[in-house]
C-alpha positions in Angstrom: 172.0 279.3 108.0 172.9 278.8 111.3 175.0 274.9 111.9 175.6 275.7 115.8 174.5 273.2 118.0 172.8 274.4 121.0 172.5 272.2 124.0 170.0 271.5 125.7 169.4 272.6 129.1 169.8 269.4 130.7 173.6 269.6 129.3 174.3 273.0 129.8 177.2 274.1 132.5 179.3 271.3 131.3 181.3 268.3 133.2 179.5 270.5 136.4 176.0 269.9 135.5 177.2 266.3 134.1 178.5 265.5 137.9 175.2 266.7 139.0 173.5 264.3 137.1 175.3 261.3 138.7 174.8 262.3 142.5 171.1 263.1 141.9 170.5 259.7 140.2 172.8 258.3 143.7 170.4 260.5 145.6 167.1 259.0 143.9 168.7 255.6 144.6 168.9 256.0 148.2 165.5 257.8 148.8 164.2 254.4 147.1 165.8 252.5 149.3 168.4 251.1 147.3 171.8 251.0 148.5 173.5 252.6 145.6 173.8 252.1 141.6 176.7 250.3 139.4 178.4 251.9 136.4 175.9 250.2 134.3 172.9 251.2 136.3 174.1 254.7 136.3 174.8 255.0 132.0 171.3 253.8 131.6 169.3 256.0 134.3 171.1 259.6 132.9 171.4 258.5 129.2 175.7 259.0 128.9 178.4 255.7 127.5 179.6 253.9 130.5 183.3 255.0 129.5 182.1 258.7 130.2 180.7 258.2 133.2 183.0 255.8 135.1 186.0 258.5 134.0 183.7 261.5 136.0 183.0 258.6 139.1 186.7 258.1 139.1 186.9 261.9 139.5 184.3 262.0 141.9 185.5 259.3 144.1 189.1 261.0 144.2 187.1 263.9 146.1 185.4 262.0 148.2 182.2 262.8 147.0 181.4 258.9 145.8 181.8 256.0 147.4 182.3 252.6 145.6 181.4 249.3 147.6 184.4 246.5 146.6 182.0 243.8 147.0 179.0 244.9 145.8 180.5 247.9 143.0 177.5 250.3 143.5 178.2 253.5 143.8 176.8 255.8 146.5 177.2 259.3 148.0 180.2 260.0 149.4 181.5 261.3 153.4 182.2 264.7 151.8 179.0 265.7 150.4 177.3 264.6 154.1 180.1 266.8 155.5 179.2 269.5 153.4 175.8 269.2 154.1 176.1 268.8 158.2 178.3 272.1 158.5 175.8 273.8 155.7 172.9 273.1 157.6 174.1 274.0 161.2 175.3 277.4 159.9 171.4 277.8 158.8 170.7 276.4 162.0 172.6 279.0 163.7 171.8 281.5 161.6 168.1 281.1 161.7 168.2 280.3 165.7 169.8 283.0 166.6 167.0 286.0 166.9 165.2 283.4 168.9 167.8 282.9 171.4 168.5 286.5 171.8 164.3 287.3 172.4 164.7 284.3 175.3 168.0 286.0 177.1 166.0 289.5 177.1 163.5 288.0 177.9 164.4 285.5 181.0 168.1 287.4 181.8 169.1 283.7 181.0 172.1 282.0 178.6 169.9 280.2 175.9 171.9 277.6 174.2 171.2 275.5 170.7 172.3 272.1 170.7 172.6 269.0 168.6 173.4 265.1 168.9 177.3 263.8 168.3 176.6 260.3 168.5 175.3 259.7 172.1 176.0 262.7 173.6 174.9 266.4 173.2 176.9 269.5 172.0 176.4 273.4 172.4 176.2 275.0 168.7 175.6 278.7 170.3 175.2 280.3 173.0 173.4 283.6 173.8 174.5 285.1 176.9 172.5 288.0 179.0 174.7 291.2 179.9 175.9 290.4 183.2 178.4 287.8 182.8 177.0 286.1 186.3 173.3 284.7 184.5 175.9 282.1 183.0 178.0 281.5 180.5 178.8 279.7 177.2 178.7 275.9 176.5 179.8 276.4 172.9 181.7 273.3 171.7 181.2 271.8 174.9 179.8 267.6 174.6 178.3 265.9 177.6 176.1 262.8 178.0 173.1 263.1 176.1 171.2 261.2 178.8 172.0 263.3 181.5 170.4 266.6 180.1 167.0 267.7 178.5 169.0 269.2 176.0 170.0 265.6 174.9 167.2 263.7 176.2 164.8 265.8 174.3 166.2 264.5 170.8 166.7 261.2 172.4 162.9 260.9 172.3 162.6 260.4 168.6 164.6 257.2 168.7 162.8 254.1 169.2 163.0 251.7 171.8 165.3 249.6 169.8 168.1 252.5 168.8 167.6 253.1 173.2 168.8 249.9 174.0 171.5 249.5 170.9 173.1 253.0 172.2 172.7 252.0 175.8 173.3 248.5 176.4 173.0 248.0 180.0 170.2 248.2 182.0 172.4 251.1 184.0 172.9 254.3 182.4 176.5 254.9 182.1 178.3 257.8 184.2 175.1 259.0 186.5 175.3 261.3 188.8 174.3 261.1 192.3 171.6 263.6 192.3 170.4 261.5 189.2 166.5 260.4 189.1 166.8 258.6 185.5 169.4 255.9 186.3 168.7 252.7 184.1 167.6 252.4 180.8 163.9 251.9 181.5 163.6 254.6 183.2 165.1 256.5 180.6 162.5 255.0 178.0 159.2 255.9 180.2 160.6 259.6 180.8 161.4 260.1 176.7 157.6 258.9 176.6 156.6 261.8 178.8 158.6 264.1 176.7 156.9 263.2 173.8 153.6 263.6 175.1 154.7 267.1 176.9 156.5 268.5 173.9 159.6 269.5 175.9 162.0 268.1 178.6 162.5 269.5 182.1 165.3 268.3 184.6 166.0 269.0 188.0 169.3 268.0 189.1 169.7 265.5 187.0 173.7 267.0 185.2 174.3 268.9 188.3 172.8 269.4 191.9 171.3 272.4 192.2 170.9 272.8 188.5 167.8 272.5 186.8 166.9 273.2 182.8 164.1 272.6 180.1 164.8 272.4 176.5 162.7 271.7 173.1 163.0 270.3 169.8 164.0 272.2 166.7 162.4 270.4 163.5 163.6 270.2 159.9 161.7 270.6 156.8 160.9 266.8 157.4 159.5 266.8 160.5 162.9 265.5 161.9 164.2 266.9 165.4 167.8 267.9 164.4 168.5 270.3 167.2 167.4 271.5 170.7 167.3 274.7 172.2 167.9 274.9 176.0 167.6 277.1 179.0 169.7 276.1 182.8 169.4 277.9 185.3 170.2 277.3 189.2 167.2 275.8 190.9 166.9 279.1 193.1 166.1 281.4 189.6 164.2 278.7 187.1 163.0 275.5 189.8 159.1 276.7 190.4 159.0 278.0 186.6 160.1 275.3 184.9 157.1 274.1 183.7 156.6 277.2 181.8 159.9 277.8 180.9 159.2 274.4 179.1 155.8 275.2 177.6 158.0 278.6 176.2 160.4 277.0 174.5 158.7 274.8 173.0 157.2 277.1 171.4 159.9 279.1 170.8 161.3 276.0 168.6 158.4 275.8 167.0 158.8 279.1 165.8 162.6 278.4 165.1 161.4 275.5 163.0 158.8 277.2 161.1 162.0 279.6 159.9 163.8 276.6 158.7 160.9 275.6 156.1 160.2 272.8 158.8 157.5 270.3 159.2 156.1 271.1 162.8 154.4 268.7 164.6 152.1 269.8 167.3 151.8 268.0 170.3 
């Protein structure tokens, strides 16, 4: 007769799949709204002896994959796993976005870019540029004010009024520029409200004089905008088509959402 002890499958690929455990039970936490799970919390919800699984949070912590509050001593998810996860998913972003881009440059002999939020301004991911150098050029790793551009304004539009005024506390807008229509805070908050109802953002002037641009929102699988993709041109090429440069790309995001599994939301 056969003694071996087979294990099951919630046990199988070892201290791996017993790490796994911990962070999805950190990860159920947070998705109930809890701020995170003590030692104790965490033996009882995956079934293991409390000396077992404070030696793998120890191990966990050291990699920066946990977190431990001093004062509170719950556990939660640590900067290195949201790391992972941001650069993960903005390769997919890339990745996916990409084809898109390139059927816009052929398309409009214009640089297509795909952006995203750092904080409260907006940064090229990738560029796509057309054959002749002279349509434009790359903005990769390049940040500027969110505000300023529809690339950044049109993600600015899913924050509420309150996250508006807590990222820009003055009435003024900081670091306008002359050419500038949008240059206090309410006027920034009724022109997100016509982005949302339009489904895109068109400027004119508003980075640069002379310069004018549209740009849409890129949704995730939940329905959240996490990036942009953007078209500038000078005024003489793109000003009277700007309206349908913005009807294009928003669907074009659409269709770059759809890729990514996401949640669209029509408008």
């Amino acid at each position: 007769m056969n003694n071996r002890v087979v294990r099951s499958s919630g046990q199988q690929g070892g201290g791996f799949a017993r790490d796994m455990e911990l962070l999805d039970a950190l990860a159920r936490a947070q998705t109930r709204n809890r701020t995170g799970l003590r030692l104790t919390d965490l033996a009882v919800e995956c079934g293991r002896e409390k000396s077992q699984v404070s030696r793998a949070l120890r191990r966990l912590q050291d990699a920066g994959v946990v977190n431990q509050d001093e004062r509170s001593r719950e556990f939660t998810l640590g900067w290195r796993l949201y790391q992972l996860a941001a650069l993960t998913a903005e390769a997919q972003l890339v990745r996916v976005a990409e084809p898109v881009l390139r059927q816009i440059v052929e398309s409009l002999q214009e640089t297509a870019h795909l952006c995203v939020l750092r904080g409260h301004d907006v940064m090229t991911l990738h560029s796509e540029l057309p054959r002749h150098g002279y349509r434009g050029s790359s903005w990769v790793g390049n940040a500027a004010p969110a505000h300023a551009m529809s690339a950044g304004r049109v993600l600015l539009a899913e924050w509420d009024e309150a996250s508006i005024a807590a990222a820009y506390p003055r009435s003024a807008l900081p670091g306008v520029r002359p050419t500038a229509k949008i240059r206090t805070r309410p006027q920034l908050i009724a022109h997100l409200a016509d982005v949302r109802r339009l489904g895109y953002c068109a400027v004119d002037g508003e980075f640069e004089a002379g310069l004018v641009g549209a740009s849409a929102a890129i949704r995730d699988f939940r329905g959240v905008a996490v990036a942009s993709i953007n078209v500038a041109a000078p005024k003489a090429r793109l000003g009277s088509k700007l309206k349908a440069l913005g009807e294009r790309l928003a669907t074009d995001a659409r269709t770059v959402s759809t890729r990514l599994g996401g949640s669209v939301i029509q408008t």
